[in-house]
C-alpha positions in Angstrom: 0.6 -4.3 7.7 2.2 -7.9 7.2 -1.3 -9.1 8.1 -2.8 -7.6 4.9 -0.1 -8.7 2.2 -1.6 -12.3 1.6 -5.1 -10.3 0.9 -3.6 -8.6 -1.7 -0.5 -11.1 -2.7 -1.1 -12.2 -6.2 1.6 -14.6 -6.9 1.0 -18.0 -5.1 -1.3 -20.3 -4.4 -4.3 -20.8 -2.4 -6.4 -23.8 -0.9 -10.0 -24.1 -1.5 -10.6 -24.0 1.9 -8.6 -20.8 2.4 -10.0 -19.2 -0.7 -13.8 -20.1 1.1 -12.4 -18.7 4.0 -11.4 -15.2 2.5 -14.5 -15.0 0.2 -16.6 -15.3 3.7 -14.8 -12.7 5.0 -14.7 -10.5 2.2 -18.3 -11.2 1.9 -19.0 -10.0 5.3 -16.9 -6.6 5.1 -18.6 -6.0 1.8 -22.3 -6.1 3.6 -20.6 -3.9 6.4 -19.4 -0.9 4.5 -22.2 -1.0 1.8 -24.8 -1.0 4.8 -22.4 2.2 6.4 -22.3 3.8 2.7 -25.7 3.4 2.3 -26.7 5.0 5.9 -24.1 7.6 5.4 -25.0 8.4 2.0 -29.1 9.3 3.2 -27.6 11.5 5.8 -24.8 13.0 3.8 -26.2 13.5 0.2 -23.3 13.0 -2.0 -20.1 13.5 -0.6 -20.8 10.0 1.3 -20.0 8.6 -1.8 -16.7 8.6 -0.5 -17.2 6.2 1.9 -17.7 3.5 -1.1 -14.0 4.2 -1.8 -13.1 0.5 0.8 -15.0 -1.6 -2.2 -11.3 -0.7 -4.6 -9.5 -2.7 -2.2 -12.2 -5.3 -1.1 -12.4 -6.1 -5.2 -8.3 -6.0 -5.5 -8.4 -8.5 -2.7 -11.2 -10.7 -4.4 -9.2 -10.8 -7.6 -6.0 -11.8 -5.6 -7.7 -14.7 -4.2 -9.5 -16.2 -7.3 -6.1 -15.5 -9.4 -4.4 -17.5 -6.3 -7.0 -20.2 -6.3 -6.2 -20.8 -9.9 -2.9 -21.4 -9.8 -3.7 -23.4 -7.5 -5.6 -25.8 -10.0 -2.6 -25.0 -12.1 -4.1 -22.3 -14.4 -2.5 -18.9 -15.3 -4.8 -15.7 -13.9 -5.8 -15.1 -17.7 -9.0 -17.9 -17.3 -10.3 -14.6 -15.4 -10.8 -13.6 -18.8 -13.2 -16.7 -19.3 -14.6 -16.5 -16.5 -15.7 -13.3 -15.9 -15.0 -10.7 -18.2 -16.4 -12.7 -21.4 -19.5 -13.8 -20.1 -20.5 -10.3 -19.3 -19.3 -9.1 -22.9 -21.2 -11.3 -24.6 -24.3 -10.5 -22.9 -23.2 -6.8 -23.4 -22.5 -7.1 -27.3 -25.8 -9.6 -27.6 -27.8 -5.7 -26.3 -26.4 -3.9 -28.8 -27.7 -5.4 -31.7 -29.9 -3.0 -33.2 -32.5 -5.8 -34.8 -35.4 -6.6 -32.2 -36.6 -10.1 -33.6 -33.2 -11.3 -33.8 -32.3 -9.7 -30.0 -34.0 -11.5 -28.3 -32.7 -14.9 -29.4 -29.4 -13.7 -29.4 -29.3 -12.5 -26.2 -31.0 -15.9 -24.9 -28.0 -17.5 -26.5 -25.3 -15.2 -25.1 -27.0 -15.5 -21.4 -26.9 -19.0 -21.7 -23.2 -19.0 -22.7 -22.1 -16.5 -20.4 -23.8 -18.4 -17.1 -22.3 -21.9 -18.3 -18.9 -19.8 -18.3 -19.8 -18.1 -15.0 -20.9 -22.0 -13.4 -17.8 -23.5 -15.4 -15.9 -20.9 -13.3 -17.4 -21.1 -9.7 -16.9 -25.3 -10.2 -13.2 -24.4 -11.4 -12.2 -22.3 -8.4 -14.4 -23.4 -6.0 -14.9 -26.6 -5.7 -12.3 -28.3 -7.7 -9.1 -30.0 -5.7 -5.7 -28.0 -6.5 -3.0 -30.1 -8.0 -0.8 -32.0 -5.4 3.0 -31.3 -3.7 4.5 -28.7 -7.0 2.9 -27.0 -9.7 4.5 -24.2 -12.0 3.1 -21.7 -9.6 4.9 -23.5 -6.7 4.4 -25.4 -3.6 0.9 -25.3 -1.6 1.4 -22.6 1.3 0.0 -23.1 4.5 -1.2 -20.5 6.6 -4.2 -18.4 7.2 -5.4 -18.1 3.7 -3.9 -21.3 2.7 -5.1 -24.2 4.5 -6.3 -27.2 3.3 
């Protein structure tokens, strides 16, 4: 069980290279248990919907990663905000409007807004050095997720 508690440890930071390294392995036991769901569900009908249940804690890690990556750049986990959970509001509010002619530019605008803040994002946690020795979320950790 100690294994597990950097997956899911929010407080912290965490190197690029140890944030690539969880996001491939979190990428890789996503395509495993959707391609198991997926089988399952065909044979099962619904009640294999239950086997989709491992994508709660597979998303809870993901989060705890990016929010560790950013204090690692020295920014508090509320740029999630910007970075994801804007983007896809504005594309959601820029659908709702109820006015076809002026839909369709709007919702050019608010994609085009929402993928700068989704690029601006990916640059800012992934690929973007992490501020040297001390920052206010700490010192750099070093371990398996951690490593520079």
């Amino acid at each position: 069980m100690e294994r597990l508690r950097p997956w899911f440890d929010f407080r912290g930071r965490l190197s690029r290279l140890g944030f690539w390294r969880a996001y491939l392995r979190l990428t890789i036991i996503s395509a495993i248990v959707a391609v198991v769901a997926m089988i399952a569900s065909m044979a099962a009908g619904i009640w294999a919907a239950i086997l989709f249940l491992p994508f709660v804690p597979i998303y809870v890690a993901s989060i705890a990663m990016t929010v560790r990556r950013l204090h690692d750049r020295d920014r508090s986990a509320w740029w999630l905000v910007v970075f994801y959970l804007l983007p896809s509001g504005l594309i959601d509010a820029a659908y709702q409007l109820r006015d076809p002619t002026a839909q369709s530019l709007t919702v050019l605008l608010a994609t085009l807004v929402g993928l700068g803040l989704v690029v601006w994002g990916v640059i800012e946690v992934g690929f973007l050095r992490g501020t040297p020795g001390y920052n206010r979320f700490g010192a750099m950790e070093f371990g398996p997720l951690a490593t520079r």
